[in-house]
C-alpha positions in Angstrom: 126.5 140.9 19.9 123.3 139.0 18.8 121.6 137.2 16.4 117.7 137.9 15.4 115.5 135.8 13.0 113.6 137.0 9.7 111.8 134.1 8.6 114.5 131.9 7.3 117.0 134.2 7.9 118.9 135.4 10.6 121.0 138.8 10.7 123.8 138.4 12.6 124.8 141.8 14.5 128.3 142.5 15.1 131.2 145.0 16.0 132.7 146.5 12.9 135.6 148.9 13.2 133.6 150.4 16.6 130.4 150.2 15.0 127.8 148.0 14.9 127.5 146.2 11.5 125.1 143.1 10.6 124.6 140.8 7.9 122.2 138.2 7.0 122.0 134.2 5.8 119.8 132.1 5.2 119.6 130.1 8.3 117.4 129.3 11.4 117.7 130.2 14.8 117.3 127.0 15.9 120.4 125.8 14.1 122.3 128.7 15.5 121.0 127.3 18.8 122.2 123.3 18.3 125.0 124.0 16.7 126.5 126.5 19.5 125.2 124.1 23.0 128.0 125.0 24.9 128.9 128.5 24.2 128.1 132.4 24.9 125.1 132.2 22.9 121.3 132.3 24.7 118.2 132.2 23.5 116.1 135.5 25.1 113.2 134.8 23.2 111.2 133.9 20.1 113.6 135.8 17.5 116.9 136.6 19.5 119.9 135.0 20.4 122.4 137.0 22.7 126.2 136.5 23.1 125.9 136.6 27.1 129.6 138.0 27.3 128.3 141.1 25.6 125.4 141.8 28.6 125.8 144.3 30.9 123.3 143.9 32.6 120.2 142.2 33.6 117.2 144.9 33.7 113.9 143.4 35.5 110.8 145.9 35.3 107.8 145.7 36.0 107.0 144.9 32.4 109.2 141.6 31.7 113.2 141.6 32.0 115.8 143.2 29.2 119.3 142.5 28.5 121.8 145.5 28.2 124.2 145.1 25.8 128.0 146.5 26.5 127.4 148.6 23.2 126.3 152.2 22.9 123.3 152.4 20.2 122.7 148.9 20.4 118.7 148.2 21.9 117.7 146.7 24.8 116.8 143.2 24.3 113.6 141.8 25.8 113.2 138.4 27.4 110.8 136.5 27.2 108.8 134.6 30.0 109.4 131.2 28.1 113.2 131.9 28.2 113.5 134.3 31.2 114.5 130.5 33.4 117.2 129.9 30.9 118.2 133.3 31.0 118.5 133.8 34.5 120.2 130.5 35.6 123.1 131.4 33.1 123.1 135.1 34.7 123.6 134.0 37.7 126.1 131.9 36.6 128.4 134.3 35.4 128.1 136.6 38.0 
């Protein structure tokens, strides 16, 4: 569903058996980000990577734009102004 950073790390959160499960290695986001160029996976912002086919929908408010994940329990995920082009352009490319 997506992929968030700590430091070094990045915990990666997936579907487990209906739930949401996640585990961590040590990796970057940025390598997540060159290694997958061509795939489901956008950057939203500083510490989140998204698996677009898993978005809902695209939520703009007054206070930035969120991603809604297909996932009950599973947070709204903010964008942020430096990726919100990025974002959009592969929104409204699916759409």
């Amino acid at each position: 569903f997506w992929i968030e950073s700590a430091d070094n790390y990045i915990k990666v959160h997936y579907l487990d058996k209906g739930k949401i499960a996640a585990f961590m290695i040590r990796n970057t986001l940025k390598t997540i980000e060159t290694s997958f160029p061509h795939t489901s996976l956008v950057r939203c912002n500083r510490s989140t990577i998204v698996n677009f086919e898993k978005v809902k929908i695209l939520r703009k408010e007054q206070d930035g734009i969120f991603l809604v994940l297909d996932h009950e329990g599973v947070p709204d995920i903010p964008v942020s102004k430096t990726y919100a082009t990025r974002v959009l352009a592969r929104f409204s490319e699916s759409a």
